[in-house]
C-alpha positions as CSV (number, residue, x, y, z in Angstrom):
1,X,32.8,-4.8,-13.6
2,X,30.1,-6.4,-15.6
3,X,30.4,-7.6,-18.7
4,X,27.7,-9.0,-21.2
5,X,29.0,-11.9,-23.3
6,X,28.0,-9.8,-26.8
7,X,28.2,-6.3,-26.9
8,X,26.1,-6.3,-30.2
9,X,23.0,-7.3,-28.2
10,X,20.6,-4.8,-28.9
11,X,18.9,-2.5,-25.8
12,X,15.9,-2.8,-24.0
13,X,14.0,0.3,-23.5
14,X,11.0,0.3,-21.3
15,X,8.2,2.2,-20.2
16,X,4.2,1.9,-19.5
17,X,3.7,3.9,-23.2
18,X,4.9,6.2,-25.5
19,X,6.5,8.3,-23.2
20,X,9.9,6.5,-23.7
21,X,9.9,6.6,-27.1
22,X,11.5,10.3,-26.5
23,X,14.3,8.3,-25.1
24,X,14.3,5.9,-27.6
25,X,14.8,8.9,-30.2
26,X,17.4,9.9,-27.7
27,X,19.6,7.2,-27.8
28,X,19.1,6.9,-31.2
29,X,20.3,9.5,-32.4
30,X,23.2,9.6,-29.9
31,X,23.8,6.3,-30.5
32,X,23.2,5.1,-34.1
33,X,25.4,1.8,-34.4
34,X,22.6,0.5,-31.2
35,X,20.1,-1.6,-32.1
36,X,17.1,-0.8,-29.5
37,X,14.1,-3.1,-28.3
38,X,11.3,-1.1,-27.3
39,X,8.7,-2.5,-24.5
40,X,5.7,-0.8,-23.7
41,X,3.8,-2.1,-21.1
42,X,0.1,-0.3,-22.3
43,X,-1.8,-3.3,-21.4
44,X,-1.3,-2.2,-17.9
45,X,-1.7,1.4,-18.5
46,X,-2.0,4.2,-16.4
47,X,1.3,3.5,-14.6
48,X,0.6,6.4,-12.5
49,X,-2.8,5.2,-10.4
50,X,-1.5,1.6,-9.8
51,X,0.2,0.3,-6.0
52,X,3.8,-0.2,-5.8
53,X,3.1,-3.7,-5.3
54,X,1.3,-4.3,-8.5
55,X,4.3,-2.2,-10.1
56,X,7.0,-3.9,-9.1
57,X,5.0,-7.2,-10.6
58,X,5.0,-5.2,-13.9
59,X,8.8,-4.6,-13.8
60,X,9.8,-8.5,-12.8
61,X,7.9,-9.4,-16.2
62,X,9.7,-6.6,-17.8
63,X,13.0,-7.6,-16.1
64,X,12.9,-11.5,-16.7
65,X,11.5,-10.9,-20.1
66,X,14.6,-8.5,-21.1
67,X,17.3,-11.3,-19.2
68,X,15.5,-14.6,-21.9
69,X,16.3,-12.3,-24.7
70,X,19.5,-11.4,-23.7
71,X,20.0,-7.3,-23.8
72,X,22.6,-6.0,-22.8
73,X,21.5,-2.8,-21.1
74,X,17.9,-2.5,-19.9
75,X,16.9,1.7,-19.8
76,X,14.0,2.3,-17.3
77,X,12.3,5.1,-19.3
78,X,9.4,5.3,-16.9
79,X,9.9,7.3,-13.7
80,X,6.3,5.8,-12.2
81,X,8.3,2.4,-12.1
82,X,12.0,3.6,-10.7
83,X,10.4,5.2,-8.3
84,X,8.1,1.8,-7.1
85,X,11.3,-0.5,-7.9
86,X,13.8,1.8,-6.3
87,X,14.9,-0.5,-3.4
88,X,13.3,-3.7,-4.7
89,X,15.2,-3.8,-8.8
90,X,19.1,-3.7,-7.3
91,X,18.1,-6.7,-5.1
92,X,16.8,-8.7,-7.4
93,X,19.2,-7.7,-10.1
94,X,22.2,-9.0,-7.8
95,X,22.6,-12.4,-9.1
96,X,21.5,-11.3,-13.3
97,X,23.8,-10.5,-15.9
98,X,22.1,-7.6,-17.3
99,X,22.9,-3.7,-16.8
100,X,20.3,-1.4,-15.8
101,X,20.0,2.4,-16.0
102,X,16.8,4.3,-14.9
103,X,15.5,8.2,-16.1
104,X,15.4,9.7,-12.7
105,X,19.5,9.1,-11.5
106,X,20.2,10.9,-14.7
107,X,18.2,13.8,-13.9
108,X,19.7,14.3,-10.5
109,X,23.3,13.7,-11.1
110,X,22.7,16.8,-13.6
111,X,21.1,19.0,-10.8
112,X,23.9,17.8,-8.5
113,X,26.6,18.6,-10.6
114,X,25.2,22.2,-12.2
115,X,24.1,23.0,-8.7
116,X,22.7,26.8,-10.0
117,X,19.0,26.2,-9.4
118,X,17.6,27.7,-6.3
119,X,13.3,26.7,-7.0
120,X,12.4,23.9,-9.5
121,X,8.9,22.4,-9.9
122,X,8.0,19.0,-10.9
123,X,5.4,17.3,-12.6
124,X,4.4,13.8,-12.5
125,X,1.8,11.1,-12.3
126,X,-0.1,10.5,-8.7
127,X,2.8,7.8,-7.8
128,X,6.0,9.4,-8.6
129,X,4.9,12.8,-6.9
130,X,3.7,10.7,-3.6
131,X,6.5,8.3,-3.4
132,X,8.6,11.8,-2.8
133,X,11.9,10.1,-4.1
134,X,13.0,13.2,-6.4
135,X,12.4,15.4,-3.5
136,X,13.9,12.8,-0.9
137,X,17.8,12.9,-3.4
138,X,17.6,16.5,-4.1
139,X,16.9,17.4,-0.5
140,X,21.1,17.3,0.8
141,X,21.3,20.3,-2.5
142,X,18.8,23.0,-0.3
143,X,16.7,23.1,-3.6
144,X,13.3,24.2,-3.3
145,X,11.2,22.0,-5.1
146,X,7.4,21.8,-5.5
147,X,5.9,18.8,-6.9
148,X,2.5,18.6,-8.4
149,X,0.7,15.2,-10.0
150,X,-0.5,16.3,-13.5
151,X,-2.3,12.8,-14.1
152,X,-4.4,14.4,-17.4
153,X,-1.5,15.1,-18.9
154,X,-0.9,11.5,-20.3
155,X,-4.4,10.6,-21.6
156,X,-3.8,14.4,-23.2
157,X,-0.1,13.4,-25.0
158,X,-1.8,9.7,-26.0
159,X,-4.9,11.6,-27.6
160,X,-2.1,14.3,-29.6
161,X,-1.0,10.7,-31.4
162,X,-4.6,10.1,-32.7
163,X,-5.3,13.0,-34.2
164,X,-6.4,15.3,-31.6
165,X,-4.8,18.9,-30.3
166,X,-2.6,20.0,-27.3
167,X,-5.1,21.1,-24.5
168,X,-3.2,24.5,-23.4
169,X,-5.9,25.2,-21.0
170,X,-4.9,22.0,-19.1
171,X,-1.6,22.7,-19.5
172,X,-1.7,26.6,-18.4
173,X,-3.8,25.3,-15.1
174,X,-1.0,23.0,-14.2
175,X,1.6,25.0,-14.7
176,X,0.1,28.1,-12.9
177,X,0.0,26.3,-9.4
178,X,4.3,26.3,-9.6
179,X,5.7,29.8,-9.8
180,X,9.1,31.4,-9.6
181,X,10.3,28.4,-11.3
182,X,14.3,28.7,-12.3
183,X,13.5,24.7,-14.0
184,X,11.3,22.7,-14.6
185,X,11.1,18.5,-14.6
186,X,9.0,16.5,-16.4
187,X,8.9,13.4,-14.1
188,X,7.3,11.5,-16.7
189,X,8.3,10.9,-20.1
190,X,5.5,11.2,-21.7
191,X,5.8,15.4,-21.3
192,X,8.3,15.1,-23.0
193,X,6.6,15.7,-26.1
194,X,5.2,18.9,-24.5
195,X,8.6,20.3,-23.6
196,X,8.5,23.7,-26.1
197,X,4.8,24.1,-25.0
198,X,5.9,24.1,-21.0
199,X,9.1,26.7,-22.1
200,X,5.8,28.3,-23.7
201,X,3.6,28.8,-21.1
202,X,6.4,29.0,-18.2
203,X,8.2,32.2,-19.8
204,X,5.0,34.0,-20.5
205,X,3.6,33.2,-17.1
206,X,7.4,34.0,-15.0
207,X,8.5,36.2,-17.7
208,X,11.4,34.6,-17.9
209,X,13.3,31.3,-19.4
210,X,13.0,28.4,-17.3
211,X,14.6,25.8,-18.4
212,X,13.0,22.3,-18.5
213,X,15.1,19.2,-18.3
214,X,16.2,17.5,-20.9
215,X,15.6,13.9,-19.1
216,X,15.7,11.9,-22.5
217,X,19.2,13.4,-23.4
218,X,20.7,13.3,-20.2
219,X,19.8,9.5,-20.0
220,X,20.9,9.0,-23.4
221,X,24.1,10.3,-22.4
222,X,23.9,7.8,-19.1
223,X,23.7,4.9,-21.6
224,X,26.2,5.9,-23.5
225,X,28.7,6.7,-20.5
226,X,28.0,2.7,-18.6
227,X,28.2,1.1,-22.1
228,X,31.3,2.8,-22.8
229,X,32.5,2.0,-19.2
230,X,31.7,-1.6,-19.3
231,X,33.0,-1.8,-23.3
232,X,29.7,-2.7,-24.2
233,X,29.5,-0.2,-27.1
234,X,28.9,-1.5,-30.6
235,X,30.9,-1.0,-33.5
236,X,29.2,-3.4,-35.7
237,X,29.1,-2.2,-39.5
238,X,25.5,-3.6,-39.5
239,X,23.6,-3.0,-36.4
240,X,20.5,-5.7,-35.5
241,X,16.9,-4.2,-36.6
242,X,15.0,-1.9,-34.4
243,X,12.3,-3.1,-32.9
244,X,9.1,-1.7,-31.3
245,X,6.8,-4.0,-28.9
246,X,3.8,-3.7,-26.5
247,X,1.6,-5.2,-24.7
248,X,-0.8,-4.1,-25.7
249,X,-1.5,-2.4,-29.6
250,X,-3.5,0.2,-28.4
251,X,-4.0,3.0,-31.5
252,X,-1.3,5.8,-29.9
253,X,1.5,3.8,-29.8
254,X,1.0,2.5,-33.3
255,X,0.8,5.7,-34.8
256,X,3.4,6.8,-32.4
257,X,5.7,4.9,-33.5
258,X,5.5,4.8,-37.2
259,X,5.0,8.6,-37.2
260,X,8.4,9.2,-35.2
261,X,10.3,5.5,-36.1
262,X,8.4,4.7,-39.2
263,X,7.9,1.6,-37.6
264,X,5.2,-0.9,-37.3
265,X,5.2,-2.4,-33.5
266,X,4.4,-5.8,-33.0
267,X,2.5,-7.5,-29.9
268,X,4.4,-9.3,-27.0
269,X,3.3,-11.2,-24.1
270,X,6.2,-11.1,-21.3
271,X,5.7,-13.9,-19.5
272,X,5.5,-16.4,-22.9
273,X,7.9,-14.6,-25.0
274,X,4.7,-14.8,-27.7
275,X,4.6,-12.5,-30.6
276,X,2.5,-11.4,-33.5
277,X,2.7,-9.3,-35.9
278,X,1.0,-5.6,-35.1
């Protein structure tokens, strides 16, 4: 069993934007003695429209920059980049001392183990819908699901965060090309901000709850679970500061996260360890 040498080592969090930060707020509030390190890879934004070659560059940096500073649990919070580094991460994690936990084994050890869902839909970006790996590990259940790549969706959640409105329109034409839903999975983390608008728009179209997956608790509570496994939990009277860092300071994920953090972030580059002040 693994074991990181300091168990008050804060936790990496990482995703392409702002869409992990509802997993940051997660694990947060689940887990309030943890300090968290936030990464947000915007300079390389959209996630969704990029190769799995160039993406599985993007996670190395993330990856090597994560082991120099020592966390002790590195949370995948982007589903566009588990699904690229699916087979590549665990063999290049092999020889590292660092624990890893992604967003999408969360999800289906949940549909696995409630196993009451007969049709679920799925929205995602262009690469996590065609890389087929949620439908490829839910397929041994005999779940129906339907997958649909909802790429406007980001730029939409970025644009609430400076100032502008939800677009239900956008939303409504998504969600009326998946019917008879019993659930619903946002396969990217940033709808996760949108989650009472899909219920919204999914019970007036079906007439009927469907439920849509809580991915940032379910891997809040997979974070909690290996850290309590490994005895990795912290108990610390005075936890390490929070921090918040991309690569980029683009004007969403400022205001991002000092509306939901009250946090200023601060520029990084991963492959010199460089910051600045945002």
């Amino acid at each position: 069993m693994y074991s990181h040498p300091n168990k008050h080592a804060p936790i990496a969090i990482y995703d392409s934007g702002i869409g992990g930060l509802t997993i940051a707020s997660a694990i947060q509030a689940l887990l309030p003695q943890e300090s968290i390190h936030y990464i947000g890879d915007t300079k390389n934004l959209p996630y969704g429209e990029k190769g799995s070659m160039a993406l599985c560059g993007y996670v190395e940096q993330v990856v090597n920059f994560c082991l120099r500073k020592g966390y002790k649990l590195l949370v995948m919070a982007c589903n566009t980049a588990t699904a690229a580094a699916v087979h590549y991460l665990p063999t290049y994690l092999k020889t590292k001392e660092m624990a890893v936990i992604n967003v999408i084994d969360p999800i289906i050890s949940y549909l696995y183990r409630t196993n009451r869902y007969k049709q679920i839909g799925l929205i995602g970006t262009k690469y996590t819908v065609a890389s087929g790996i949620y439908t490829e590990r839910l397929r041994p259940t005999g779940i129906r699901l339907t997958a649909l790549a909802t790429p406007l969706l980001v730029p939409m959640v970025n644009a609430c965060f400076n100032g502008k409105k939800v677009d239900y329109r956008l939303v409504h034409y998504y969600l009326s090309q998946l019917k008879h839903l019993d659930a619903l999975i946002p396969a990217c983390t940033h709808y996760l901000f949108l989650s009472k608008t899909l219920k919204s728009i999914l019970r007036a179209q079906d007439q009927k709850a469907v439920e849509v997956i809580d991915a940032a608790g379910l891997t809040a509570l997979a974070a909690k679970q290996l850290l309590t496994k490994q005895n990795l939990l912290s108990h610390t009277a005075k936890k390490l500061p929070d921090c918040f860092m991309a690569t980029a300071l683009t004007p969403s994920f400022q205001n991002a996260t000092e509306q939901l953090f009250g946090q200023t972030p601060i520029a990084i580059n991963l492959t010199d360890d460089t910051e600045s002040a945002g």
